[in-house]
C-alpha positions in Angstrom: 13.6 15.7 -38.1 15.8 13.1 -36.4 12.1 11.0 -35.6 11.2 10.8 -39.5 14.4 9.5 -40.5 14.3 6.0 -41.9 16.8 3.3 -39.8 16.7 0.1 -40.2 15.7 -2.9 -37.6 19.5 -3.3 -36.9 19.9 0.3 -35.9 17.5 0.3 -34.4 18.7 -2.7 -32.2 21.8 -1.1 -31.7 20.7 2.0 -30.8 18.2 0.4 -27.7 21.3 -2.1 -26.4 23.6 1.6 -26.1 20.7 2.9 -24.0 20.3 -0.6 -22.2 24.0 -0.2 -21.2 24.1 3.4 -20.3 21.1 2.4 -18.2 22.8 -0.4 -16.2 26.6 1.9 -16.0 24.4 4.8 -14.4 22.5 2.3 -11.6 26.0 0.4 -10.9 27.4 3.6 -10.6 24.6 5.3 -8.2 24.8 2.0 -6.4 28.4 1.9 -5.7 28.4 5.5 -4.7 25.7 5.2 -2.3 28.0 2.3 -0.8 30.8 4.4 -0.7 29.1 7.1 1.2 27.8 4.8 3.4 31.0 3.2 4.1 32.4 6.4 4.6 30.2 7.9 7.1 30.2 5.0 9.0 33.8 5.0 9.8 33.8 8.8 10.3 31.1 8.0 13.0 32.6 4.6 14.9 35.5 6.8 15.6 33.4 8.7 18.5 32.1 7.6 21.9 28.6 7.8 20.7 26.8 4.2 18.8 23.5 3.4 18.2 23.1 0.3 19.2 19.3 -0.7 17.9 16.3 0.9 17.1 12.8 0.5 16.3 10.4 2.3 14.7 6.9 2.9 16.6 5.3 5.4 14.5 4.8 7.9 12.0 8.2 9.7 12.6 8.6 8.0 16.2 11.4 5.8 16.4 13.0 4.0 20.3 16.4 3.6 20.2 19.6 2.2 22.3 22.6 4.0 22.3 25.9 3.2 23.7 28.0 6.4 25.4 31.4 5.6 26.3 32.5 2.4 27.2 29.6 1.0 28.7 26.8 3.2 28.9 23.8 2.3 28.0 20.4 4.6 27.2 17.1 4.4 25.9 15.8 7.4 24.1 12.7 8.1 22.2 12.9 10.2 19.4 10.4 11.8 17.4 10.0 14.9 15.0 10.9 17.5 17.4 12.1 16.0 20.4 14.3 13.7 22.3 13.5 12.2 25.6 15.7 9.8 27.6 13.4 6.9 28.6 16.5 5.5 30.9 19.5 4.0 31.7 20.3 0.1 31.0 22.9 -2.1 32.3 24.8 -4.2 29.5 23.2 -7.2 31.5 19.9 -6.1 30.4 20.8 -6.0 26.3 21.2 -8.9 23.8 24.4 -7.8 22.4 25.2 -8.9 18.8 28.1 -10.7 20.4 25.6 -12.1 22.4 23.3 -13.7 20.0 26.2 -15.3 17.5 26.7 -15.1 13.7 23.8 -17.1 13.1 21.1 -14.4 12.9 23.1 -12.4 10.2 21.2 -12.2 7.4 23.4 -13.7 5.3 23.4 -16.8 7.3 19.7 -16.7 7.6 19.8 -16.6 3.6 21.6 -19.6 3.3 19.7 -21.7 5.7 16.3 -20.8 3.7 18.4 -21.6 0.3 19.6 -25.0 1.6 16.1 -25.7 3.2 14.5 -25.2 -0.5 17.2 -27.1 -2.3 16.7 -29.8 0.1 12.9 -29.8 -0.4 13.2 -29.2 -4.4 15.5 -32.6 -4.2 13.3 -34.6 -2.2 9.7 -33.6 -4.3 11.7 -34.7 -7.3 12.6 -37.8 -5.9 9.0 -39.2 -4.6 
């Protein structure tokens, strides 16, 4: 009943920016939720002597990783869909710590380097 109903073009306007909203209120809200539990279980895991330091993917379902135990334990395991196997143990000589490598590969600061180097090239295309 409610589809055969006459509305005007106005209503109808109305009616699509109220779903438009709801729309972006529910992905704001899934997205700062999903922050919030991430935020969250991140600080109720730094808390323990257990950090995974890096990993990479090599597979379907195959991942290496580095894992700090303790103060200054280092290990590399390989996990996959059943199973964990230690690899070995690494000295903290051996890693490139994020300490190590400085705040310039962040990807924030890689972000604005790229945004400066196309602002830069934008200016000087519009000069020539």
């Amino acid at each position: 009943m409610y589809l055969t109903s006459h509305t005007s073009g106005l209503e109808n306007f109305f009616q699509m920016l109220l779903v438009l909203l709801m729309f972006v209120v529910v992905v704001a809200l899934c997205y700062f939720t999903t922050h919030f539990i991430a935020n969250y279980q991140k600080n109720s895991m730094s808390n323990h002597n257990f950090e995974i330091m890096d990993s990479m993917r090599i597979g379907n379902n195959k991942f290496l990783a580095i894992v700090k135990v303790g103060r200054d334990s280092y290990y590399c395991i390989a996990m996959g869909k059943d199973e964990i196997t230690l690899l070995g143990k690494l000295s903290p000589e051996e890693l490139i710590l994020e300490e190590d490598k400085g705040s310039k590969d962040s990807l924030g600061n890689r972000f604005d380097t790229y945004l400066q180097n196309f602002i830069s090239n934008k200016k000087s295309k519009g000069k020539s």
